[in-house]
N, C-alpha and C positions, 0 to 999 in steps of 0.2 A: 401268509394267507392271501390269496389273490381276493380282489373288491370283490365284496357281493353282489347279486343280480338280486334288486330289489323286484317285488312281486306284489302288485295290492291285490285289497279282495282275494287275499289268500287261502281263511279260512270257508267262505261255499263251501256250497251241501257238496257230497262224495259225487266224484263225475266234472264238479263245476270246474270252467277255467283256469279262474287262479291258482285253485286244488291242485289242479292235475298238471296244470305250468311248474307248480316249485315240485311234485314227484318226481318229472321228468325230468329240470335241471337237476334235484339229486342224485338222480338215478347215474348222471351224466359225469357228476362230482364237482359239481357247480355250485359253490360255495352262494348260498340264496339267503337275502331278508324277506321275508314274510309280512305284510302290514295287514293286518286284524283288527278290524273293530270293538270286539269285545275280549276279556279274557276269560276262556270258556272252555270246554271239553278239545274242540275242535283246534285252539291255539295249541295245546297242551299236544296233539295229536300230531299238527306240525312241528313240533320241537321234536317227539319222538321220531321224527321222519329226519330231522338233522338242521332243520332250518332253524335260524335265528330267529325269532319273532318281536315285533315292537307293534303295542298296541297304540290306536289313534285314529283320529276322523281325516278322512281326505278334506274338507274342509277346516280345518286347526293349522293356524301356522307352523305352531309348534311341532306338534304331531310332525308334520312336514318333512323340517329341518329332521328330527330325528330315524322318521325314515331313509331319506335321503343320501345325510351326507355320508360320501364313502362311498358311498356306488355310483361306478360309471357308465352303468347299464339300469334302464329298469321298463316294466312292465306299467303301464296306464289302462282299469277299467272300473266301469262303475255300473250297477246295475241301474235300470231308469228309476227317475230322480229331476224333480224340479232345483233342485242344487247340481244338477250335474254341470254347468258350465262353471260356476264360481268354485267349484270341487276340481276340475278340470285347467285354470287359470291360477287358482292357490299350487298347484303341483306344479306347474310349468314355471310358476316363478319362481318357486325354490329349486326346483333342476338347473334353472339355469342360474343362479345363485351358485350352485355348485358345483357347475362347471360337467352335467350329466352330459356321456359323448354318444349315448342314442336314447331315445325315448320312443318306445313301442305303444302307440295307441289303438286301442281296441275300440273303433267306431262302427256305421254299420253300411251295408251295402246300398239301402237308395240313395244316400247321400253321392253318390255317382247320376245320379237323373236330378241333383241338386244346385240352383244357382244364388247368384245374387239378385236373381230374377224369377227365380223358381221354388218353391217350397212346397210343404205340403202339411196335409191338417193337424199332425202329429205335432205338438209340443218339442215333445224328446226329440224327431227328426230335426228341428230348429236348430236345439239347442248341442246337439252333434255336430249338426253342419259347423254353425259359429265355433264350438269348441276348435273342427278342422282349422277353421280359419285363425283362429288367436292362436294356434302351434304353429302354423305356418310361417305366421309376422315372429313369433318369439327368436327366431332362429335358433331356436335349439335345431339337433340333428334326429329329426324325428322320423318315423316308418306308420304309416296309418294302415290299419287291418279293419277291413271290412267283410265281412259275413254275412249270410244271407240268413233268415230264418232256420233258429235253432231245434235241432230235433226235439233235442229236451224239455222244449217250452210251447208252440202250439201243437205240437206233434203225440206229446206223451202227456202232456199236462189237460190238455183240450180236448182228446180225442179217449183216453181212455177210459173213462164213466160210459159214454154212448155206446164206445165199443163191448165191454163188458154185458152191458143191460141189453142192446137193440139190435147188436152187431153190424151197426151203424156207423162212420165218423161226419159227425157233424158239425161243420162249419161253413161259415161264411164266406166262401173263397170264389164261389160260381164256378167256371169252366176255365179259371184261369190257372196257369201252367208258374212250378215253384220249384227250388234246387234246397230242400233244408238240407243244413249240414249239422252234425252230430258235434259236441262241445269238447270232447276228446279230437277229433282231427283240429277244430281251432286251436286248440292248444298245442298238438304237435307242430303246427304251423309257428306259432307264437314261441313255443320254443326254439323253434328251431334258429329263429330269427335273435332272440336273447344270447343262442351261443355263438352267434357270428351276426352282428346286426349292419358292419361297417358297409358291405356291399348292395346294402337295401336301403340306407337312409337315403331322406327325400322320395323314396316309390313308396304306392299305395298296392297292396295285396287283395284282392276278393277272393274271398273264399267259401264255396258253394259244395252240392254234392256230387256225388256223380253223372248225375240226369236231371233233367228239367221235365217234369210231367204235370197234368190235371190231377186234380185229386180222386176221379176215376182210376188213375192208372194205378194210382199209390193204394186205392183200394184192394185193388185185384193183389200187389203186392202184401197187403197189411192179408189177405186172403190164405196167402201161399207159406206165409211165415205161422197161421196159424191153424191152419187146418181148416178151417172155415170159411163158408164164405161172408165177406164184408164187404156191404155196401155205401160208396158218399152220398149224405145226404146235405145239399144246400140249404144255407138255413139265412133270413133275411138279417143284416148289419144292426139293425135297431135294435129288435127283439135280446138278440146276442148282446149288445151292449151293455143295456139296460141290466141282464141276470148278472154282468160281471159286476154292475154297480149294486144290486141289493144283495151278491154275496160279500161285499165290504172291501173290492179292489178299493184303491187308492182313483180318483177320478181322473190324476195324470196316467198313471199307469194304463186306464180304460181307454178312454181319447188316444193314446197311441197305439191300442192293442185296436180297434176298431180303426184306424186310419191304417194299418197292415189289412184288414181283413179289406178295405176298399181296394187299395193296391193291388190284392191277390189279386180281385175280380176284374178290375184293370188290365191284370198280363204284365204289371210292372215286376214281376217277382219273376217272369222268367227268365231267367240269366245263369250262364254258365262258367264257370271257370276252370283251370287247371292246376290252379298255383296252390293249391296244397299237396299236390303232387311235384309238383315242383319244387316246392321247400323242402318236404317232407323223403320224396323216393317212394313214397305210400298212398294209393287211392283213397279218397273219403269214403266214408261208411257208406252204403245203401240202405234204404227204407226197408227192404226188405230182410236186410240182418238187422239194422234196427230193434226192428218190431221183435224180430225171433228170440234177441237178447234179452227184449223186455216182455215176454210173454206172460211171464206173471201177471203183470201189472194190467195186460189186456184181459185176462182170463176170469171170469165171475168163478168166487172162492163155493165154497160147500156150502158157507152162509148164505149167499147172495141166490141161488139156485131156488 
């Protein structure tokens, strides 16, 4: 049996990266560990899928080791997380401990507009950045994947209450121009890189969608996908803030989810790439299948009416 392709944050919700990293590598016959936080419906789900599974915290040494050893390939991601750099440095040290020959990190695209002179108000941006930098010195044989804003997260998560109710999307972004890419293309990406990683260590990947647009434009789209029309409505940084904090976000989580919506408004988010067509042979999703895919979730049910 050939080493496994080690994979964390396996079990996410249906859609999510890690999820759709080990379907893919099975699909492919890629003998995959699995690392899960809890043991739960969803571990049980990936075993039925064929994956091995080992439960454990990215911060547990122990854990670590037993993820690890034995794989000479593995996947690195965390969702935001004031532990994400000692979560991030606990893994690197046991990869290289045992001797892992690529480590695939899943970090995020402004860390490119990022220095040792430059930063930004975001916590979790920091502590990426630095995480980039302590893989770098580790010398492990590492590949960093940067992404740009997920479909799945301001896109579907943010926008579809307003749209439902006001036929509105409503965020903070002003007139500034953004490429979200869909968490199935990072994944095709990311896998693609797990079944052949040697020719990519040491490069950084971006991965974006297929257009860089206002969120006017993606309105007209979110428009055409559903039959109706929808319009963006900007909404001021603070106000936005603030509802994420009285409905019980995490206050790192907010502080970086508002230091994105500053960014939008900035035009730091406009950027484009190709390199998931490049890994992959497959264009990124557009907003506008997107949206069509998820139309349920934009549409007010019989109840809501």
């Amino acid at each position: 049996m050939a080493n496994p392709i080690l994979v964390t944050g396996a079990a996410g919700r249906v859609g999510g990266v890690g999820r759709t990293i080990t379907q893919l590598l099975l699909k492919q016959g890629q003998a995959v560990r699995a690392m899960v936080r809890n043991e739960d419906e969803r571990a049980q789900a990936l075993r039925d899928m064929g994956a091995e599974v080992v439960v454990g915290s990215l911060l547990d040494l122990d854990s670590m080791h037993r993820a690890i050893a034995g794989c000479e390939t593995m996947y690195f991601g965390m969702s935001v997380s004031d532990t994400y750099l000692a979560a991030t440095v606990n893994a690197a040290a046991v990869a290289k401990h045992h001797g892992v020959k690529a480590f695939i990190n899943m970090s995020q695209m402004t860390l490119s507009q990022m220095s040792i002179a430059e930063t930004t108000a975001s916590p979790q941006h920091k502590l990426h950045w630095l995480a980039e930098q302590a893989l770098n010195w580790s010398g492990l044989p590492v590949v960093h994947v940067r992404p740009s804003v997920f479909l799945e997260g301001l896109f579907l998560i943010f926008t579809s209450d307003s749209v439902r109710k006001s036929n509105q999307i409503r965020l903070p972004f002003g007139e500034g121009k953004t490429s979200p890419v869909a968490a199935e293309d990072v994944a095709r990406a990311v896998a693609a890189l797990l079944a052949n990683p040697q020719p990519h260590i040491g490069k950084i990947h971006h991965l974006t969608g297929p257009q860089s647009e206002n969120m006017h434009f993606y309105a007209q789209e979110y428009s055409k996908a559903l039959g109706r029309t929808i319009s963006f409505q900007d909404i001021p940084v603070e106000p936005w803030r603030e509802g994420l904090l009285q409905s019980g976000q995490p206050v790192h989580l907010v502080n970086h989810l508002a230091t994105m919506a500053d960014l939008h408004r900035a035009g730091s988010y406009d950027r484009m790439s190709h390199d998931v067509f490049k890994l992959t042979g497959q264009a990124s999703l557009n907003v506008r299948e997107f949206v069509r895919r998820n139309a349920a979730t934009f549409n007010a049910s019989a109840k809501e009416v």
